[in-house]
N, C-alpha and C positions, 0 to 999 in steps of 0.2 A: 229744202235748199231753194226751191223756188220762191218763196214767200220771203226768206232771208235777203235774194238777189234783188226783188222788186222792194224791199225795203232800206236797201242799202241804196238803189235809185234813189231813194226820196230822200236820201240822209238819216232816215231812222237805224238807230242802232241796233243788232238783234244778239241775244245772248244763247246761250245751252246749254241744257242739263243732260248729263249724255254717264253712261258709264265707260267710253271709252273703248267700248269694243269692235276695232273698226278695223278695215284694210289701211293703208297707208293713203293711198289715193284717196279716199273718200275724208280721212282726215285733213289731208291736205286742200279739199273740197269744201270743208266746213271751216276753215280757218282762212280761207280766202273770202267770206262771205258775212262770218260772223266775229262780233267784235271780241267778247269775255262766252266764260264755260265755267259752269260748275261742276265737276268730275265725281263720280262715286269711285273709289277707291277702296273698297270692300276688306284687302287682303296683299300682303306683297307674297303669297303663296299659291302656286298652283293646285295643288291639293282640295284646299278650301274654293277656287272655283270650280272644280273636274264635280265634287262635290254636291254645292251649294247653288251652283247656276247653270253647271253642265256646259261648260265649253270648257276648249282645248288645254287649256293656262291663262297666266296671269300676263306671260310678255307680250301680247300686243298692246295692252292696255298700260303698261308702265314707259311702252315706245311711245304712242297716241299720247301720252300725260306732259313727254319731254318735247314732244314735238309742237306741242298746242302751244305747252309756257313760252316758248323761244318765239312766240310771234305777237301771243294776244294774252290778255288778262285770264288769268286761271285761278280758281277757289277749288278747292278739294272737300267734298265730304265723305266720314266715315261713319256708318253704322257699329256701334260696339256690340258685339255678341257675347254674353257671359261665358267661359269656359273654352268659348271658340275663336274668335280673333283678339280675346281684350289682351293678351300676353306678347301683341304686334305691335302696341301705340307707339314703343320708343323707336322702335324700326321703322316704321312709316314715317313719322317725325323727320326723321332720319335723313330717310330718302324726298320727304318734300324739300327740307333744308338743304340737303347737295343740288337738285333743281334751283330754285331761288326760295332764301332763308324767309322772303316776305310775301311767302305764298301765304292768305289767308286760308285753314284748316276748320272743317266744322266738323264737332263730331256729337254722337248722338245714341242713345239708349235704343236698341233695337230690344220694343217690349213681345213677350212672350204672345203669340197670335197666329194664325194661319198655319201655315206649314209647321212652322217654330214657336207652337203654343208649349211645348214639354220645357222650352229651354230656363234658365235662371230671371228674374229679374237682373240686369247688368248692376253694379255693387258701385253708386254713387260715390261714396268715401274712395273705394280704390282707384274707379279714372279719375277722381281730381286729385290723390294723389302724386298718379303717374301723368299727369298734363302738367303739373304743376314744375315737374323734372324736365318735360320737353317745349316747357316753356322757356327755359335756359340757352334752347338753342332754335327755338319756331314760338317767333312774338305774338303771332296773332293768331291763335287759339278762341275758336267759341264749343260751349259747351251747352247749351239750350232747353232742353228736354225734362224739364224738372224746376221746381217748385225753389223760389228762393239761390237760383244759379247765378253767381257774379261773375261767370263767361259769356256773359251777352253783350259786355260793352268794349269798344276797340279805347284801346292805352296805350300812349306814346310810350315804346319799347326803351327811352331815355331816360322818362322824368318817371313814368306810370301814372301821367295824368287822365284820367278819364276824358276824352276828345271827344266821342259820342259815347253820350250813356245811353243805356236802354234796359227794359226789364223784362223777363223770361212772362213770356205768357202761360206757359206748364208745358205748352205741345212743341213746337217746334221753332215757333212762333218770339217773335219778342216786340216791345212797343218802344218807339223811340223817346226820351224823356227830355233830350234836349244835344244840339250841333255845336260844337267849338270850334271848331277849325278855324285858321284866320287863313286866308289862301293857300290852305295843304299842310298849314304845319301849327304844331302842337303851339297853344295860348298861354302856354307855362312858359317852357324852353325852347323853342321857336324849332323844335326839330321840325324836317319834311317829313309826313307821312305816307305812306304810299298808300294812296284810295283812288282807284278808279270811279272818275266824274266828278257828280259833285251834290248838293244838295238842292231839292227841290221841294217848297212848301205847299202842299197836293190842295191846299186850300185855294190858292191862289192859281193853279192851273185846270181845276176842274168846277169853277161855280157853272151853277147852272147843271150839272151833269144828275 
């Protein structure tokens, strides 16, 4: 929070990756300071965290999720576990959509490894399936984690124009292939899109670097 405060002095903008597990106060600490958040959202069940991470439940972290969005830019991602949370997506969905419908959601193949080396492969065909249904009701869906994913690029929720394309690098990872936007809103149908900031050609802000 320190380096947040001193940065927010200078006008730079600071963001976070946070799972949310936090007192009230310290939330409201980090949202006084920082601009957007990336949230891990693991589970809307206590269970799977008493389990999985070993803390109390899941309600401070679905309090911390509603509190953030009401102020500052919020992105949500989800690890899919085969067997263990993939039978959540339409619930989660769900509940990002009663928050705000145009929360961007990432979600992502949690592969077999560490702890969770016994677990399945997560079943490619099934989550895009089932994103494909909670795309119906939560537009901005990435799906990244794999070879050949056409959830890396954001789509005007109107037309389904591709507005930035981009292509899965296999990891988590994706490359931008080309920006459309005309000040915020889709080049097709003139819809607004909601994107936080804006576009910066790295070529042109870092020569010499």
């Amino acid at each position: 929070l320190r380096v947040a405060k001193a940065a927010k002095a200078e006008g730079i903008p600071v963001g976070c990756l946070t799972n949310a597990y936090m007192t009230e106060e310290a939330t409201e600490s980090m949202v006084e300071d920082m601009e957007f958040f990336n949230i891990s959202l693991k589970s809307l069940k206590s269970p799977f965290y008493r389990k999985y991470a070993e803390i109390d439940g899941v309600e401070p972290i679905l309090r911390n999720i509603k509190t953030i969005a009401k102020n500052r830019h919020v992105e949500i991602t989800t690890p899919i576990v085969e067997n263990v949370n993939d039978d959540e997506i339409m619930e989660i969905a769900a509940f990002i959509r009663d928050i705000n419908p145009e929360i961007p959601w990432h979600v992502f193949r949690l592969l077999p490894e560490y702890k969770m080396e016994n677990i399945e492969n997560p079943d490619i065909e099934k989550i895009n399936r089932l994103l494909k249904e909670a795309g119906e009701i939560l537009p901005n869906i990435y799906f990244a984690n794999f070879i050949g994913s056409e959830w890396v690029s954001t789509r005007c929720p109107d037309c389904g124009y591709n507005v930035i394309e981009r292509i899965t690098l296999g990891s988590c990872g994706a490359k931008l292939i080309k920006y459309e936007l005309e000040n915020g809103n889709c080049p097709n149908c003139g819809k607004r899109i909601s994107i936080y900031g804006g576009y910066v050609d790295r070529t042109t802000v870092e020569v010499g670097a």
